[in-house]
Structures are given as structure tokens and as C-alpha cells.
DSSP file (Angstrom, degrees, kcal/mol; ACC not computed):
  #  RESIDUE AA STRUCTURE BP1 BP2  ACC     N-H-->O    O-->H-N    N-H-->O    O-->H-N    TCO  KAPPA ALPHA  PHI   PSI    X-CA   Y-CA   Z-CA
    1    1 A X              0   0    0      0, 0.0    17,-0.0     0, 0.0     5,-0.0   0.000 360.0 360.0 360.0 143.3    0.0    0.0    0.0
    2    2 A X    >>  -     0   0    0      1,-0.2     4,-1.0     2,-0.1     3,-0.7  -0.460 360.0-138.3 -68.1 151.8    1.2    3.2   -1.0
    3    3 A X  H 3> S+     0   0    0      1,-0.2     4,-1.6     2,-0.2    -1,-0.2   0.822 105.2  63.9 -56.9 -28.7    2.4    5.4    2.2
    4    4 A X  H 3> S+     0   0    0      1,-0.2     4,-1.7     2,-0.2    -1,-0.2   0.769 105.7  52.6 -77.6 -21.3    0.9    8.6    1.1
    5    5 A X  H <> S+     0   0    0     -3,-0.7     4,-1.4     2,-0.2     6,-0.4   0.796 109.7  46.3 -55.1 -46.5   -2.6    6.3    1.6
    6    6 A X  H  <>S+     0   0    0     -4,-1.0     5,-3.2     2,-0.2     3,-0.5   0.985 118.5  43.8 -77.8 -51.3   -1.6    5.2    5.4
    7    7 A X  H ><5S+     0   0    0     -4,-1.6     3,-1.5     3,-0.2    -2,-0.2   0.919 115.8  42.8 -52.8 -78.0   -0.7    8.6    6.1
    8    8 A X  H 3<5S+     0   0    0     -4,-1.7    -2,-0.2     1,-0.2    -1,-0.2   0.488 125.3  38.3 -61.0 -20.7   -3.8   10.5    4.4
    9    9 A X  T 3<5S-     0   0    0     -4,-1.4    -1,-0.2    -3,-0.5    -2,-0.2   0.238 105.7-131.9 -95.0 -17.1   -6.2    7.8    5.8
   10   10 A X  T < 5 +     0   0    0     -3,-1.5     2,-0.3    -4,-0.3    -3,-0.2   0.951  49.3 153.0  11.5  77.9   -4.3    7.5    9.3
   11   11 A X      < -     0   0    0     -5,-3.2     2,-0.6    -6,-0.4    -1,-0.1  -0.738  53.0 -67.1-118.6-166.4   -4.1    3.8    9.4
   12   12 A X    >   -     0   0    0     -2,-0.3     3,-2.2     1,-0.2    -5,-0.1  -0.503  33.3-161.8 -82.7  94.2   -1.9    1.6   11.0
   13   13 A X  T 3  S+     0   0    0     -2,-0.6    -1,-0.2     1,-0.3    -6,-0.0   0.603  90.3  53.7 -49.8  -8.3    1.6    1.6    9.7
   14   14 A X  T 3  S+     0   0    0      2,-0.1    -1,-0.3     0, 0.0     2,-0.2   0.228  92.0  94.9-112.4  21.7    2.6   -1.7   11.2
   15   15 A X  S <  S-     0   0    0     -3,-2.2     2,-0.3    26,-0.1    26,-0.2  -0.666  75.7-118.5-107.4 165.3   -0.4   -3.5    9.7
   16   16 A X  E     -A   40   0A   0     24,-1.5    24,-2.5    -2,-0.2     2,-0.6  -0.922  23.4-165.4 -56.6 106.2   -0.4   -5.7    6.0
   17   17 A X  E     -A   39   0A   0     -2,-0.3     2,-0.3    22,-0.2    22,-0.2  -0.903   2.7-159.7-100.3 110.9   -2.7   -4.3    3.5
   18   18 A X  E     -A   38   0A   0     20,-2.1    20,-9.9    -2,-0.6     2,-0.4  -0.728  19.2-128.5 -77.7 122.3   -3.4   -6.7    0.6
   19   19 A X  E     +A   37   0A   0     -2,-0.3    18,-0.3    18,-0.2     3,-0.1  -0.454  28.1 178.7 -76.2 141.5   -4.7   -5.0   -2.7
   20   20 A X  E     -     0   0A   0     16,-1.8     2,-0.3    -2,-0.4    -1,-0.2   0.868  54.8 -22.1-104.4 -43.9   -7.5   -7.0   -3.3
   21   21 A X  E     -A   36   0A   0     15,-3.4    15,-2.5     2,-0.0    -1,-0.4  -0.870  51.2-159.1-153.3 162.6   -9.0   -5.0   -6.9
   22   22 A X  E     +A   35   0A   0     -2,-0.3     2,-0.3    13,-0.2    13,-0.2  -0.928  13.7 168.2-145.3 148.9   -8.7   -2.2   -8.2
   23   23 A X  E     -A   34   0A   0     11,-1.3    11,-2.7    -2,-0.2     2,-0.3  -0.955  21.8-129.6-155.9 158.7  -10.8   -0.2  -10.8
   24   24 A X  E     -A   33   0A   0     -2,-0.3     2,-0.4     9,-0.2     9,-0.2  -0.974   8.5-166.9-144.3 142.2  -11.3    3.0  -12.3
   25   25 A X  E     -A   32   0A   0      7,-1.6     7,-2.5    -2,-0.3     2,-0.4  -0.877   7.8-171.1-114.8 111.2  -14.4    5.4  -12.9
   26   26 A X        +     0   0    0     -2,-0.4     2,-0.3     5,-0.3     5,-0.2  -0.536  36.5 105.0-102.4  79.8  -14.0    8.5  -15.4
   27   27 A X        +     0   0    0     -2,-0.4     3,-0.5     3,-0.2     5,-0.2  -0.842  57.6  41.3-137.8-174.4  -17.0   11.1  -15.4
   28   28 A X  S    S-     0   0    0     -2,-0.3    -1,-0.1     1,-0.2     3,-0.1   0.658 123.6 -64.1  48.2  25.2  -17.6   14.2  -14.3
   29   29 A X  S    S+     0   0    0      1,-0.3    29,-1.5    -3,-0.1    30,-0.6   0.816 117.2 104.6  82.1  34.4  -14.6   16.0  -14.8
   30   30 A X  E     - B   0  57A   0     -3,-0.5     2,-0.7    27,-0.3    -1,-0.3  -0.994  57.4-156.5-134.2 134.5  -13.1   13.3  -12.2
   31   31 A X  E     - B   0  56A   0     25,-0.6    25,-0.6    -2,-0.3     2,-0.4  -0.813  22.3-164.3-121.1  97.7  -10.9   10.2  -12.8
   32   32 A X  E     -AB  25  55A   0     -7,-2.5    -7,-1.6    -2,-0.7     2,-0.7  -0.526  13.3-162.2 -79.7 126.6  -11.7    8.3   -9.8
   33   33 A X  E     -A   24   0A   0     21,-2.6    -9,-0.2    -2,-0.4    19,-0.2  -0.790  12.0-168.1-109.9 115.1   -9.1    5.2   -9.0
   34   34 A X  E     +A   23   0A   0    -11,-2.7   -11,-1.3    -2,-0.7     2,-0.4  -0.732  11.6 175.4 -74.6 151.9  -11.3    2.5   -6.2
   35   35 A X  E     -AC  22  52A   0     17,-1.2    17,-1.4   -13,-0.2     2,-0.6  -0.924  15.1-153.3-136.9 139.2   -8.6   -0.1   -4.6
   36   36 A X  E     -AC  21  51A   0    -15,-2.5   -15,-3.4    -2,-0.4   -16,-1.8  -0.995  13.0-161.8-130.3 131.1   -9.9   -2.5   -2.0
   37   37 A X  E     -AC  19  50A   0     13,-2.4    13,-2.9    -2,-0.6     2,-0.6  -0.821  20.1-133.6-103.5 144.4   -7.8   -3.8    0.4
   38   38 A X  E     -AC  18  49A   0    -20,-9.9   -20,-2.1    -2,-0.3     2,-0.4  -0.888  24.5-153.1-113.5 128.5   -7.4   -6.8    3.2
   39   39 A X  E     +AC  17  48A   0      9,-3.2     8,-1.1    -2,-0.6     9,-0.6  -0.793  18.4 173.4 -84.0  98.1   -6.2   -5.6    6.5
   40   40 A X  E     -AC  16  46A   0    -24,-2.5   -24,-1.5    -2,-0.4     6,-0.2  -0.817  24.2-129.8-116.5 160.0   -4.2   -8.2    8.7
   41   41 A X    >   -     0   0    0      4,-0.5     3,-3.9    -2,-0.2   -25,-0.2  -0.254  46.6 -75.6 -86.6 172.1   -2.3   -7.0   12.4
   42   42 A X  T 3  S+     0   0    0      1,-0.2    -1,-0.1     2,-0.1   -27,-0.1   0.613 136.9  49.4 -38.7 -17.7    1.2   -7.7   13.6
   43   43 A X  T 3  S-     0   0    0      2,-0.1    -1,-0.2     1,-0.0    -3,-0.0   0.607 115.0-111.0-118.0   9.6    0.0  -11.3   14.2
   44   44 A X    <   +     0   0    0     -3,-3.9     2,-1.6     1,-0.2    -2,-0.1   0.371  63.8 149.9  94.5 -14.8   -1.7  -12.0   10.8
   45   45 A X        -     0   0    0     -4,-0.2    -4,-0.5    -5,-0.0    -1,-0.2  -0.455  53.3-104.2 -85.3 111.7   -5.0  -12.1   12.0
   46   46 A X  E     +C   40   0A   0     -2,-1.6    -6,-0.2    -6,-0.2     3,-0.1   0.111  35.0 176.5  -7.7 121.5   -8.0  -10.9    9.4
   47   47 A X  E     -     0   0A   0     -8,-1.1     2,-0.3     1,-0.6    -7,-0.2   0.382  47.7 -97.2-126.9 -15.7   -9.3   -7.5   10.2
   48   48 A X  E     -C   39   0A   0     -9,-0.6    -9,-3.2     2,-0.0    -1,-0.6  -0.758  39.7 -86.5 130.3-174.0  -11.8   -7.0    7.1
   49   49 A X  E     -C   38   0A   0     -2,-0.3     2,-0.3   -11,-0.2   -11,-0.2  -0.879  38.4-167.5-123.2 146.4  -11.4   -5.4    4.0
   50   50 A X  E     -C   37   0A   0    -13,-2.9   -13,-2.4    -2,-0.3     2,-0.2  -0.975  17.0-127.6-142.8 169.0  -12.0   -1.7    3.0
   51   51 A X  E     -C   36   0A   0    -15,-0.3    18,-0.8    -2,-0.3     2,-0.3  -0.555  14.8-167.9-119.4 121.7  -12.3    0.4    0.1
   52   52 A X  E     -CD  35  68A   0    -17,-1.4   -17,-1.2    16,-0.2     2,-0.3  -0.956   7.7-156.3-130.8 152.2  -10.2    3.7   -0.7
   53   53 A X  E     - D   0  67A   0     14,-2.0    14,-1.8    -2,-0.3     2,-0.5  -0.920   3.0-166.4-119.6 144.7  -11.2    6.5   -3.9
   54   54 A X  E     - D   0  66A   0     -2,-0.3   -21,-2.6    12,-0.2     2,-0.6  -0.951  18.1-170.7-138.9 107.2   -8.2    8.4   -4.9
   55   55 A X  E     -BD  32  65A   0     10,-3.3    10,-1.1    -2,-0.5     2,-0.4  -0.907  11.8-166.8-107.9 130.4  -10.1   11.1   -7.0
   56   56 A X  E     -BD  31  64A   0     -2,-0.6   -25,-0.6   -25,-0.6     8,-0.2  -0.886  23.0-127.9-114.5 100.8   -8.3   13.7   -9.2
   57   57 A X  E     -B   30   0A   0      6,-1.2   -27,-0.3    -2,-0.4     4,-0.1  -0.006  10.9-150.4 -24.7 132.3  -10.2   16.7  -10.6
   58   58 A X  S    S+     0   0    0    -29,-1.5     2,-0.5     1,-0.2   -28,-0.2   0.686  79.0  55.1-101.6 -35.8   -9.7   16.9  -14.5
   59   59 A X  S    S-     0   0    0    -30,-0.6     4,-0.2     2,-0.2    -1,-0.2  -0.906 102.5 -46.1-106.8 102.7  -10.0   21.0  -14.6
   60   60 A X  S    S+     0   0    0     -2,-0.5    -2,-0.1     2,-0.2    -1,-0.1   0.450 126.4  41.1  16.4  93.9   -7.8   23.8  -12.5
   61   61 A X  S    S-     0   0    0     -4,-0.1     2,-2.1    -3,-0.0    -2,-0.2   0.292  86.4-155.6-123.1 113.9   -7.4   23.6   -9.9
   62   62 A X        -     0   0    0     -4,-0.1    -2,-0.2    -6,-0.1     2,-0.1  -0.472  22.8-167.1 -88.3  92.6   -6.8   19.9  -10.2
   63   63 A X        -     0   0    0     -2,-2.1    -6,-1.2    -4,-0.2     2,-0.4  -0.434   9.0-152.5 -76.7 156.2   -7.6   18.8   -6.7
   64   64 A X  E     -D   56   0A   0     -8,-0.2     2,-0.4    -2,-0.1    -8,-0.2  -0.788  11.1-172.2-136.1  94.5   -6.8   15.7   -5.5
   65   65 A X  E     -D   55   0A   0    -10,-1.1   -10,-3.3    -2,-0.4     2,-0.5  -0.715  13.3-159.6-105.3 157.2   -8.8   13.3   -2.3
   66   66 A X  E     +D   54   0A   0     -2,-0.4     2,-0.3   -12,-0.2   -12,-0.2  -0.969  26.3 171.3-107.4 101.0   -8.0   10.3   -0.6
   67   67 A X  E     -D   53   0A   0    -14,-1.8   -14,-2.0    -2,-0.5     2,-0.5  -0.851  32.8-137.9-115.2 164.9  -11.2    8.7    1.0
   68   68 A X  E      D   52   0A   0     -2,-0.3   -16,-0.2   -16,-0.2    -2,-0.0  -0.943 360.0 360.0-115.4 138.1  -11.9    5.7    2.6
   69   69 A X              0   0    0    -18,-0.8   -17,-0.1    -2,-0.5    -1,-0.1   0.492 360.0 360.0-133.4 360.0  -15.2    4.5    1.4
């Protein structure tokens, strides 16, 4: 998982995320990228899976969010 995600998200640096898919949506003057990930702890044990949107605005000021969804 990228850092600038663990960071922007604040999750747990010391965890595993496994990408699990990834897809991408372009409308609305938006190129949206989805990646769902599976979260295991320091001891391997399954914590569920989640979702993040990494959206970049196509037109000035080309903004950019990280959500978890």
C-alpha cells in the first residue's frame, strides 16, 4: 500500500494491506481510482477489508482526495 494512503487515511503503519481489486471510474470532470484492500495485524490475524477512492479533478485547480469509502 502506498504510504501517502496510510498517512492520508491515518491507518496503522505496522499492519499488511493486501490489494484485493482495483478499478477506475471517469465522469464528471473526475478520474476516480477504487482499490480495495485486506487488513491483517502484527500477528496475521484478518481485520476485514476496505475500500479507498483516490479522486483527481480533471480541470484547474486539479484537486486531489483520498477517501476511505
Amino acid at each position: 500500500m502506498d504510504a501517502e494512503y496510510i498517512k492520508a487515511l491515518n491507518l496503522n503503519p505496522n499492519h499488511k494491506y493486501e490489494l484485493i481489486s482495483r478499478r477506475s471510474e471517469d465522469r464528471k470532470g473526475r478520474d476516480t481510482d477504487y482499490e480495495q484492500y485486506r487488513e491483517y495485524d502484527e500477528q496475521g490475524n484478518d481485520l476485514g477489508t476496505f475500500t479507498i477512492a483516490d479522486t483527481t479533478s480533471h480541470f484547474p485547480p486539479q484537486k486531489r482526495t483520498i477517501t476511505r469509502v
